[in-house]
C-alpha positions as CSV (number, residue, x, y, z in Angstrom):
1,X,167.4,204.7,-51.8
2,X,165.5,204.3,-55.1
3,X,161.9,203.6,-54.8
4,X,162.5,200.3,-56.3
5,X,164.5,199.9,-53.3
6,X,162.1,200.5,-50.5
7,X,161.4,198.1,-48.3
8,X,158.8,195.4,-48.1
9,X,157.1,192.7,-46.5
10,X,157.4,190.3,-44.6
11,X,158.7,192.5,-41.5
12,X,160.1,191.9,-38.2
13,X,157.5,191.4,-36.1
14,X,157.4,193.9,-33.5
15,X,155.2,196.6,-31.0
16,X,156.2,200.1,-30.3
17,X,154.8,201.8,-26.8
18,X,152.5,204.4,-28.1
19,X,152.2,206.3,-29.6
20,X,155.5,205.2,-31.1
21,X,158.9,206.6,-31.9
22,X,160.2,206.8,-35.4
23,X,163.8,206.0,-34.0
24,X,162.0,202.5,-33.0
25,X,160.4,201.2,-36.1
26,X,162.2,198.6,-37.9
27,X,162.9,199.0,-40.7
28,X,163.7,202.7,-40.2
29,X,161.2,205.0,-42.1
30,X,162.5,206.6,-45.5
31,X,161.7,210.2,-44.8
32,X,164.5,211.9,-46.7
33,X,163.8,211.5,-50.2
34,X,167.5,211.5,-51.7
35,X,166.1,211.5,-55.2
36,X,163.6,214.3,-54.5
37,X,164.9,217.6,-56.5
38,X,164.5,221.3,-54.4
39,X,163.9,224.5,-56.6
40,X,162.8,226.8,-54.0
41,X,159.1,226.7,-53.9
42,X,159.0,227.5,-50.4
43,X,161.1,230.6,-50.5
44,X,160.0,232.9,-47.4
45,X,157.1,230.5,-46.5
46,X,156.2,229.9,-42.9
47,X,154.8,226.8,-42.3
48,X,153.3,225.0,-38.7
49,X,152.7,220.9,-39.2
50,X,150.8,218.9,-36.3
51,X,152.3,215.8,-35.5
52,X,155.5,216.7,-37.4
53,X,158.0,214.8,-35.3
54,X,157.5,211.0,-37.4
55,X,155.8,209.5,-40.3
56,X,154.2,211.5,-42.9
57,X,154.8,214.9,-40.6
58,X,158.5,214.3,-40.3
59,X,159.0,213.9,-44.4
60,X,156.6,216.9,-45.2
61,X,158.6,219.1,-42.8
62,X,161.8,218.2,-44.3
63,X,160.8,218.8,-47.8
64,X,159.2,221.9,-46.7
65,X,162.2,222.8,-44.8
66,X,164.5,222.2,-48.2
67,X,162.0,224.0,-50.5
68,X,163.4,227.2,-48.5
69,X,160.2,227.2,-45.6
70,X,160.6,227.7,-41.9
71,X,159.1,224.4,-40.1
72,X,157.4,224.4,-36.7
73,X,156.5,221.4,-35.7
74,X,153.9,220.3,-33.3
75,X,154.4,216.8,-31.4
76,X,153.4,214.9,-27.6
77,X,155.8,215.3,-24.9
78,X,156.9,211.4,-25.0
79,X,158.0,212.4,-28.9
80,X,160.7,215.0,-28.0
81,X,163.3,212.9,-29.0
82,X,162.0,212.0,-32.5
83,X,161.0,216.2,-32.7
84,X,164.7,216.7,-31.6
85,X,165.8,215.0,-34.8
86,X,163.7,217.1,-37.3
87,X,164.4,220.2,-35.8
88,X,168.1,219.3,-37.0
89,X,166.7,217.8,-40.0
90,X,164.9,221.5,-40.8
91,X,168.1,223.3,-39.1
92,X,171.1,221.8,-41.8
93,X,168.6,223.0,-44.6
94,X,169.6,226.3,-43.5
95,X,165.8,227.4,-42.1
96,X,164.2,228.1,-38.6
97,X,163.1,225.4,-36.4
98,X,160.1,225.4,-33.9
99,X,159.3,222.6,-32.0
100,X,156.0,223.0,-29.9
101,X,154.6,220.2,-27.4
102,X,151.0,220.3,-28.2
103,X,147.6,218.2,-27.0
104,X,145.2,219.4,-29.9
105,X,142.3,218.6,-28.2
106,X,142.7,221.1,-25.8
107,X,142.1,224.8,-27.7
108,X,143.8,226.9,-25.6
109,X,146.4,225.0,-26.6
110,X,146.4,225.2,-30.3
111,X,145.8,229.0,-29.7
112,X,149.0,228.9,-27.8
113,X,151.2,226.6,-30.1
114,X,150.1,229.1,-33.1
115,X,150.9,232.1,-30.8
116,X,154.3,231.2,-30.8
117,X,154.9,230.1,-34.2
118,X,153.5,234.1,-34.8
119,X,155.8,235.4,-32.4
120,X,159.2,233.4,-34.1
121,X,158.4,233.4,-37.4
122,X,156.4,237.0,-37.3
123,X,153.8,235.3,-39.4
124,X,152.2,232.1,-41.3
125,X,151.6,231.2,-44.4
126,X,151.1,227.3,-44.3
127,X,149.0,224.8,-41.9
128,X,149.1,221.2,-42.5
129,X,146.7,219.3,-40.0
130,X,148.0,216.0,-40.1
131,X,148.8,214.5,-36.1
132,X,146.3,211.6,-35.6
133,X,144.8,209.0,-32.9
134,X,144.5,205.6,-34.1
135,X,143.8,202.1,-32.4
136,X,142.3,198.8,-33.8
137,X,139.1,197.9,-32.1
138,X,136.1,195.7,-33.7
139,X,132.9,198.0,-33.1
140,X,131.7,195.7,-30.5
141,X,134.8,196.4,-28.5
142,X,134.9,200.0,-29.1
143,X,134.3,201.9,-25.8
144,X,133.2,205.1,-25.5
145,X,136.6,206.8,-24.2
146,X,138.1,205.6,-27.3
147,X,135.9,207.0,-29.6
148,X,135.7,210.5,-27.8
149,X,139.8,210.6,-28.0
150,X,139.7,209.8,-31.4
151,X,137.1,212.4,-32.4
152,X,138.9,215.0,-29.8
153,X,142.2,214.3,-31.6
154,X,141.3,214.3,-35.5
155,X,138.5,216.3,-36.2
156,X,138.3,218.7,-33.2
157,X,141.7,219.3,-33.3
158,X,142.0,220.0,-37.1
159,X,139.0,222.7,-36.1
160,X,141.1,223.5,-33.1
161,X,144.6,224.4,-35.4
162,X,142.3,225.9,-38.5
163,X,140.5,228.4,-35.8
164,X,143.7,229.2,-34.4
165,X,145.6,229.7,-37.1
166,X,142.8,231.2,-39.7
167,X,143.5,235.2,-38.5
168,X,146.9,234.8,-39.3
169,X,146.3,233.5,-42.9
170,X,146.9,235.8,-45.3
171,X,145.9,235.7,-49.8
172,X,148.0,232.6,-51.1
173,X,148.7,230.9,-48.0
174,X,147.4,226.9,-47.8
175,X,145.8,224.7,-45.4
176,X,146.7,220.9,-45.8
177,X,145.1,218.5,-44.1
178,X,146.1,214.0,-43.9
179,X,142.8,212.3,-44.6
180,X,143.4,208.2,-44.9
181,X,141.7,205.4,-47.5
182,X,139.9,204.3,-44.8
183,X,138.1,207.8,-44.6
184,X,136.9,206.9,-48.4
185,X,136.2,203.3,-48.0
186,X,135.9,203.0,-44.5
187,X,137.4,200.0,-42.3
188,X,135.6,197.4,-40.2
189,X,138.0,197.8,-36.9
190,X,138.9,201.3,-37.4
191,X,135.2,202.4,-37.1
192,X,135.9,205.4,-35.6
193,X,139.0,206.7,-37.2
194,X,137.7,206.2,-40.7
195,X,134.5,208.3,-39.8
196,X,136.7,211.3,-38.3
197,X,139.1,210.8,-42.0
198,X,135.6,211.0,-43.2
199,X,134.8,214.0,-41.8
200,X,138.5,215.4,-42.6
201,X,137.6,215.4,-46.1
202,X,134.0,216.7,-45.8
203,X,135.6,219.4,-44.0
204,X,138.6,220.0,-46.2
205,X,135.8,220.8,-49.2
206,X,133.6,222.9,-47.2
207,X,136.4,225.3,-45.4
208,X,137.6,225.4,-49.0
209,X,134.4,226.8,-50.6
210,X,134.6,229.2,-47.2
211,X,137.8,230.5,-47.8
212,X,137.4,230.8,-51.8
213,X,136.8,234.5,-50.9
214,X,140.0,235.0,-49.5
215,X,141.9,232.9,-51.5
216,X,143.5,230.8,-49.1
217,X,143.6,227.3,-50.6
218,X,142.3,224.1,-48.8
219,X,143.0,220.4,-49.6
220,X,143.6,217.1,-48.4
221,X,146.2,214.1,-49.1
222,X,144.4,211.1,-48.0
223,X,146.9,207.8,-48.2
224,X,146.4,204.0,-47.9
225,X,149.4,202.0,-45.5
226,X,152.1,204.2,-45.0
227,X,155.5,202.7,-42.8
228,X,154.9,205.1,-39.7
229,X,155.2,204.2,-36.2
230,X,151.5,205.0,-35.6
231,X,150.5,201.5,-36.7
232,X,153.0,199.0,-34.8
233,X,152.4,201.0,-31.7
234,X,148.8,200.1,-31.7
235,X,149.2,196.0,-33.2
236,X,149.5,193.2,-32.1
237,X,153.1,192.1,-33.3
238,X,152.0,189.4,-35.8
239,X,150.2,192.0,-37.4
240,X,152.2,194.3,-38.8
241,X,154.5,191.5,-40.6
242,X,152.4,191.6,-44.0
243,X,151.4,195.3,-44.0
244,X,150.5,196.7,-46.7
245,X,151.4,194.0,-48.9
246,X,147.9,193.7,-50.0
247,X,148.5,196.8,-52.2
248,X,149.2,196.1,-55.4
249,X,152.7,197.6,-55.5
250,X,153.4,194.9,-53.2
251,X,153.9,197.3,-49.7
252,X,153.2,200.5,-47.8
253,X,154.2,203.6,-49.0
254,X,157.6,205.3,-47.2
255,X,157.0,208.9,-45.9
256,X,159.0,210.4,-48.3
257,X,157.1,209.2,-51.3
258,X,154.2,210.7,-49.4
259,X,155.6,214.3,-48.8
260,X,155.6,215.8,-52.1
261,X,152.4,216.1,-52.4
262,X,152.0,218.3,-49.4
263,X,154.8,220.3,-51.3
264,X,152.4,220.5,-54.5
265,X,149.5,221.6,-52.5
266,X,151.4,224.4,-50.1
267,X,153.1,225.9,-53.9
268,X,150.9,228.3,-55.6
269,X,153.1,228.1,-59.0
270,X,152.1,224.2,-58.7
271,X,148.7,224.3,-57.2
272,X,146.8,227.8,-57.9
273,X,144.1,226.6,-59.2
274,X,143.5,223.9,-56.8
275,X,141.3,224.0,-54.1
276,X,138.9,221.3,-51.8
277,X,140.7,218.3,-53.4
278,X,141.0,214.7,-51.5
279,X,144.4,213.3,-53.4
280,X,144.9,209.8,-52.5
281,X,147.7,207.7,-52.7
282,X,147.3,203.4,-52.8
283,X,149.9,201.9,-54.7
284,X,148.4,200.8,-57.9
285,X,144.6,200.3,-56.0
286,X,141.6,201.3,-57.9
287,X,139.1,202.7,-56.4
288,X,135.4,202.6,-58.4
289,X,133.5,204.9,-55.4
């Protein structure tokens, strides 16, 4: 499918449980960029992706995957079935799989999850923090409990993984992490998820000046709408007819128009010299900030 070709709104209206399946979302997610080109960037690359099993995940561990990098992918329990199909996604490129059942909050956890990506793949050379927490709430009806899992699951987990994974870093390796528009511009009933994207980038740029000395690269890809299950699971159903036809390309961005970018940042032939960058993608939007 041609990018001319992608879909866009109206869509069906509809509601995923949460935190939502990929297999659910209608219309399926483009993930596997037919047009995109592999030449081998990844060659002998390890690489560990939260949230890997849908959306923005799913399409970066694929392209990793055919740019000749072993995938592990992090994911909930209720998302095995979704992980399932990228680990055969990763598998018929001809690399290693890993699929890990991870709550990111928890650091143990991540110290675990990173443990065994270690003991498979008998080393690391790529993080991308990217598995999120997101619900629609107007500030006044933003409770406490949802603001504590949001911060747990965004910013402390993204400390959580980059702890974990930092002594097994070596020169050249990259740590992506998925920041959001609303992190930039922040959103009137996403109060709290915009201030952890905030945070995402503050902290992309300042682990990036930390980790200049060992040259281990640090940036951030921080999109506007992308079609993920993440965002019907937590609408009403009305509300995710129009999305992201307010962009000026007319809708949301597919996954796999997202994933290349993650591919430019993890490539040091592409990327050397880049470092504590926020890249955003909005479809034609111009932003004056």
């Amino acid at each position: 499918m041609t990018s001319s070709e992608h879909p866009k709104p109206p869509f069906p209206r509809q509601q995923l449980d949460p935190p939502g399946l990929d297999s659910d979302l209608d219309p399926a997610p483009r993930w596997r960029a037919p047009d995109y080109c592999a030449a081998g960037k990844l060659s002998g690359k390890r690489a560990l992706i939260t949230g890997g099993d849908s959306g923005i995940g799913r399409a970066v561990a694929y392209l990793f995957a055919r740019e000749g990098a072993d995938v592990a992918i992090t994911h909930l329990a209720s998302e095995a079935s979704d992980a399932a199909r990228v680990r055969q996604a990763i598998e018929s490129c001809g690399q290693s799989a890993l699929t890990i059942v991870l709550d990111q909050r928890e650091y143990a956890a991540c110290e675990r999850a990173v443990a065994e990506v270690i003991n498979c793949f008998r080393g690391l050379d790529i993080l991308v923090n990217n598995a999120a927490f997101q619900r629609h709430r107007k500030f006044e009806a933003l409770e406490l409990e949802q603001w504590r899992e949001t911060f747990e699951t965004n910013i402390y987990g993204y400390f959580h993984m980059t702890k974990a994974a930092l002594p097994h870093l070596g020169e050249g390796a990259a740590i992506i992490n998925t920041g959001s528009v609303t992190g930039l511009e922040g959103s009137g009933e996403l109060v709290d998820y915009a201030a952890t994207k905030g945070a995402i980038h503050a902290f992309t740029k300042s682990l990036a000046q930390g980790l200049l000395g060992r040259k281990i690269r640090v940036n951030c890809v921080a999109p506007g709408p992308v079609w993920t299950p993440l965002n019907p699971a937590e609408r009403e159903p009305d509300d995710i007819v129009n999305f992201g036809a307010s962009q000026p390309i007319g809708r949301p961005a597919q996954p796999e128009e997202i994933a290349p970018v993650y591919v430019y940042f993890a490539c040091n032939a592409d990327s050397s010299y880049v470092t504590g960058e926020v890249f955003s993608l909005l479809g034609g939007q111009i932003r004056t900030g």
